[in-house]
Each structure stands twice: as C-alpha cells, then as structure tokens.
C-alpha positions in Angstrom: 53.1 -15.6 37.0 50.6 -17.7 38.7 51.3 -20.7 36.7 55.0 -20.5 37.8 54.0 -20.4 41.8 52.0 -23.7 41.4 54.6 -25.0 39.0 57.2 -24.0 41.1 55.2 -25.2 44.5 54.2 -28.9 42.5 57.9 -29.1 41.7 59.2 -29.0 45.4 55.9 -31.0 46.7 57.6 -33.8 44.2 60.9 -33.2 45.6 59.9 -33.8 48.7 57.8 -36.6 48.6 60.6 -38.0 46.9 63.5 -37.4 48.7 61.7 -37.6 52.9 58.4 -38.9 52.5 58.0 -41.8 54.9 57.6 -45.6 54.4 55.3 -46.7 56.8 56.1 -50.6 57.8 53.4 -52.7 58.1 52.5 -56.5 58.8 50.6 -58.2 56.2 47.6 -58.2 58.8 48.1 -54.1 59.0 47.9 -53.5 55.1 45.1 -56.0 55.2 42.7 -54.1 57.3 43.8 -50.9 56.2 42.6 -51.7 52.7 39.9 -53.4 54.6 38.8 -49.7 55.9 39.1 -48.1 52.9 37.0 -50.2 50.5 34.6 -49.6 52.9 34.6 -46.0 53.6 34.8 -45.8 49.8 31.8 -47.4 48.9 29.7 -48.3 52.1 30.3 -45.3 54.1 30.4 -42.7 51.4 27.5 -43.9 50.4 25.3 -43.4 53.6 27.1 -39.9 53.9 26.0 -39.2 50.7 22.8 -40.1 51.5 22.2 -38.2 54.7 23.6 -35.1 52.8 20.7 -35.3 50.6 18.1 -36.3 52.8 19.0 -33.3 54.9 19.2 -30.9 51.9 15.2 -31.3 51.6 14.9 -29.7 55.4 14.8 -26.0 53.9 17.1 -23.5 54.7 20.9 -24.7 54.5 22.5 -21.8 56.8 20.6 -22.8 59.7 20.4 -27.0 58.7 22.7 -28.4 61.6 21.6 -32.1 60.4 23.0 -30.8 57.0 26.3 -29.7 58.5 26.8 -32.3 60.3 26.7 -34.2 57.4 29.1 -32.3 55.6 31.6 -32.3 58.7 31.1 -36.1 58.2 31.6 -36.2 54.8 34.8 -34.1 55.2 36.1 -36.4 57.6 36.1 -39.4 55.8 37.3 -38.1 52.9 40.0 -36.9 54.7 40.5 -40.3 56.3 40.3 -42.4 52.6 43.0 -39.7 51.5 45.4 -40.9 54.5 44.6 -44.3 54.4 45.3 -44.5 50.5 48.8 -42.5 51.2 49.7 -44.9 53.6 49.3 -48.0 51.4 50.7 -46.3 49.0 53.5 -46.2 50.7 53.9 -48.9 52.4 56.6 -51.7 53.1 55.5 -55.2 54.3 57.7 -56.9 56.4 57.3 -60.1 57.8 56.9 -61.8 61.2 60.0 -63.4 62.2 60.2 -67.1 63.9 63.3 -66.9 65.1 63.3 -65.8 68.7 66.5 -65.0 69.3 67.0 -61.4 68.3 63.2 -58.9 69.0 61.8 -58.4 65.5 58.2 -57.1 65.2 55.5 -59.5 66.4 57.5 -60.9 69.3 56.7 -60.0 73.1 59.9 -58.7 75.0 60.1 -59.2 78.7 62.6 -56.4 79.5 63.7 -54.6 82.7 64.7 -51.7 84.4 65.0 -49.9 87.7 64.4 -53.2 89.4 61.2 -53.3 87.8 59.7 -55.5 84.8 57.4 -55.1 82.1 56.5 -57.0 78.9 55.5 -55.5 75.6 54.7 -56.5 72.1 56.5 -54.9 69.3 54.2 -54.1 66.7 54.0 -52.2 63.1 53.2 -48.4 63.9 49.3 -49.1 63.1 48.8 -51.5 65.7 50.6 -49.5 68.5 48.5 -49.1 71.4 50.2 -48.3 74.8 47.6 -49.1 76.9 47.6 -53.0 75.5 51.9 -52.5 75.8 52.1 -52.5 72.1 54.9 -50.4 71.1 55.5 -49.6 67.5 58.8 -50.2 66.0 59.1 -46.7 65.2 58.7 -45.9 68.6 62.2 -44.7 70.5 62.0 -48.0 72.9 61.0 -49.8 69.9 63.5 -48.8 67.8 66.0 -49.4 70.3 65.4 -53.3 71.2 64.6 -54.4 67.5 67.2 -57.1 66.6 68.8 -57.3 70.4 68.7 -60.4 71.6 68.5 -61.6 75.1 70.7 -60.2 78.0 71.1 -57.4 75.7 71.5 -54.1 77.4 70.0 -50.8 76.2 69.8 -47.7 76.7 66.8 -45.6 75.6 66.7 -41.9 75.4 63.6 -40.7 76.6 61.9 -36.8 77.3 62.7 -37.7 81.1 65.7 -38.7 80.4 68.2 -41.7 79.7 66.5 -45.7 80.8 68.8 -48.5 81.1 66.8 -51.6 80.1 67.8 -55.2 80.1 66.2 -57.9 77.5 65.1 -60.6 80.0 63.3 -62.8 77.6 61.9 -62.8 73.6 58.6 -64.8 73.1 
C-alpha cells in the first residue's frame, strides 16, 4: 500500500512537471553566471561547509554546539540553493538580445510615460530583475506588457492599484 502512495504521488509529480513546470528565460549572460554559482557552491563552498561541520563536531557535546548548527543551517542552505539553481538551468530557455530597436525585446531600455510623468527601465531576464536599478523582468506584468511594442505604442498595464495607461516614448 505504501509503495502505491509514492508510486501514485511520483506519477502526478511527473505529470506535473510535465504538463506546468515553468521555463525560465534567460540571456546567455544569466545562464552563465548561474552555472557560474553553482560550480562554485558545489565544489568551493561545499567544501568549506564541510569543513566547518567537522571542525565544529570536535567541540564536544552536539545538542548545545551552536558553531555546529550553524554549520548545518549553512549547509542546508546551500544545498537548497544548488538544488534551485540546477532546476533552473535545467530548465531553461536562452533567448537572445535583440539589435533591432524598433519593437522592446529584452536588453533594451524603454523610456515610457504615464500620468504626465516619465521613467525609464531596462527589460531584463527574470534573474537580473532588480527594481531598485529599474530592471524589470519580462515576466513581470509591465514587462510583459511592453515586450515587442514599439514606439508611440500605447499600453495599458493591470496593476494591484489598478489599471496604468503607459506610452512608449523611446527604445534604446
């Protein structure tokens, strides 16, 4: 009976994975330093982990060995983080930086506009987003929304606070 559950549990894990799992665009840069990360948290950072693990062990008692825990916490951690980072490539589709400027495609930076106002941002693979440096991923919902519009283009962008008219002003 148990051997049916986890059959039965593998068999819609599968299902799954095949039929909504994700592909996670990336540039070539992106994959680059992702595999970049993981070569070294697989060798070079396991390592050290490992080492401080056993360095710690010789301390004495385990139950009350914080430097030992910490250790482990660490150790859980980054193999938590090679397990994602491996999924990702695993999964992932390279797509390529576009010259032509005139329709947004990832890589460009879009002057847009909206309630008088103007801002620029850099469309970017979902790795490299960072709001605070106005890169926007192209899974993002204003991302997703300017991607192959092309200048004077006008969009509108559904948002938690509600519905934002923007206007493409300019593709660099």
């Amino acid at each position: 009976m148990i051997k049916m559950k986890a059959k039965s549990i593998s068999s819609v894990w599968l299902f799954f994975n095949k039929f909504f799992k994700k592909i996670m665009k990336l540039t070539r840069d992106s994959y680059t330093k992702l595999m970049q990360e993981l070569e070294k948290k697989k060798t070079t950072i396991r390592k050290e982990i490992s080492n401080k693990i056993r360095d710690t062990k010789e301390f004495g008692d385990l139950s009350e060995n914080t430097a030992y825990d910490n250790a482990r916490e660490q150790e859980a951690f980054n193999e938590g983080r090679i397990k994602e980072l491996e999924n990702i490539l695993r999964e992932a589709k390279i797509i390529t930086i576009n010259a032509d400027k005139s329709k947004v495609s990832i890589g460009d930076t879009v002057e847009l506009s909206y309630d008088n106002k103007k801002i620029e941002v850099i469309i970017v693979d979902s790795q490299q987003a960072n709001p605070e440096e106005k890169k926007i991923s192209i899974e993002s919902p204003l991302g997703k929304a300017i991607l192959k519009h092309k200048q004077g283009d006008i969009i509108d962008v559904e948002t938690p606070n509600g519905k934002i008219t923007y206007k493409v002003i300019k593709i660099k």
